[in-house]
TORKEDO-841900 format. One record per residue (C-alpha): x, y, z. Coordinates in steps of 0.001 Angstrom, whole numbers, padded with zeros to 6 digits, always signed. Example, Ala and Ser with C-alpha at 12.3 -4.5 7.8 and 13.67 -1.06 7.14 Angstrom:
<sites>
+012300-004500+007800;+013670-001060+007140;
</sites>
This chain:
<sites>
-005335-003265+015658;-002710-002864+013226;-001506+000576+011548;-000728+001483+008398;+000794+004986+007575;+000235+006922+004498;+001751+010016+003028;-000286+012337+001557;-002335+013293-000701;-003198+009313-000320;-005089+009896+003092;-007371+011510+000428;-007783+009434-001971;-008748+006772+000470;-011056+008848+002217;-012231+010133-001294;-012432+005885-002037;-009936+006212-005128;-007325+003912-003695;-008157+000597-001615;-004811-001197-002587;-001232-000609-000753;+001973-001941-001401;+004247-002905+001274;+007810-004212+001188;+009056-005677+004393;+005657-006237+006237;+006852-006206+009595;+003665-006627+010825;+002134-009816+009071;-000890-008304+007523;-003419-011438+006833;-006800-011340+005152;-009465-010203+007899;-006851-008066+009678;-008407-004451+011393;-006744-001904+010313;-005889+001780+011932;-005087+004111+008559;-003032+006908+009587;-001372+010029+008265;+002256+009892+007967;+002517+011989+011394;+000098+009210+013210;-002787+011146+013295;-005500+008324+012248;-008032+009278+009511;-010251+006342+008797;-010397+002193+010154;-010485-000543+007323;-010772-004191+007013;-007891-006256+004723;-010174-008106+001866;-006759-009464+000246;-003631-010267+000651;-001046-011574-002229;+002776-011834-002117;+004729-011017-005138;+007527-009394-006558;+007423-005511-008445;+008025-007285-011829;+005253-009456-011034;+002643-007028-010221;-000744-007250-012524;-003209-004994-013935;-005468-006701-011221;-002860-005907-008157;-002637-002480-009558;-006574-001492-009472;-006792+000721-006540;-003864+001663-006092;-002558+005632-007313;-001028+005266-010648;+002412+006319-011353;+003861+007964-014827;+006257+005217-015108;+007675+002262-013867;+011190+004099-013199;+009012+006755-010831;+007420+003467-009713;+010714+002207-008622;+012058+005709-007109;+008936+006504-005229;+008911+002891-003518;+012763+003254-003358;+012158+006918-001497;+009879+005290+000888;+011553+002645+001915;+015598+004077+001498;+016358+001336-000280;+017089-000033-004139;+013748-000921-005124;+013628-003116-008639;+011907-005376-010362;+013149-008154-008114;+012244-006467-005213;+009285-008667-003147;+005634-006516-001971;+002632-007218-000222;-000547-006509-001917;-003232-005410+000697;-006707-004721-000561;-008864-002995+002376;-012337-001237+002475;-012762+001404+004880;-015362+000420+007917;
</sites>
């Protein structure tokens, strides 16, 4: 089973089922459709076990209003880029390529 770490509050809003979409640049693991999934706390303490529904490569500048349902909103695309660029301690832009993973929780 693959893991996925999240830091919070977005154990919550999974749990709470407000976010069912994550964004991943670099996806070391090779995340596919149908994929089990262990969802765990940034500390890897696991909180719930989900199933990928979908999968879709793009880039940040490519993202649509249909990538972004389900995923926790963000003030603008500037704290967008710094949050992912926080996460990931790197330059995060526009060009920058991401994984799309829809999940629901089992």
């Amino acid at each position: 089973m693959k893991t996925l770490k999240f830091s919070d509050p977005l154990p919550d809003m999974i749990s709470d089922g407000k976010k069912n979409v994550t964004w991943r640049i670099d996806d070391e693991k090779g995340i596919a459709e149908e994929d089990l999934l262990s969802l765990c706390r940034i500390d890897g303490m696991e909180f719930a076990k989900a199933k990928v529904i979908k999968v879709k490569e793009t880039e940040f500048g490519r993202l649509t209003s249909e990538d972004k349902k389900g995923h926790e909103e963000f003030s603008s695309e500037k704290k967008m880029y710094d949050t992912f660029s926080k996460y990931y301690r790197t330059k995060v832009t526009l060009n920058t390529k991401i994984k799309v993973i829809k999940f629901e929780l089992l």
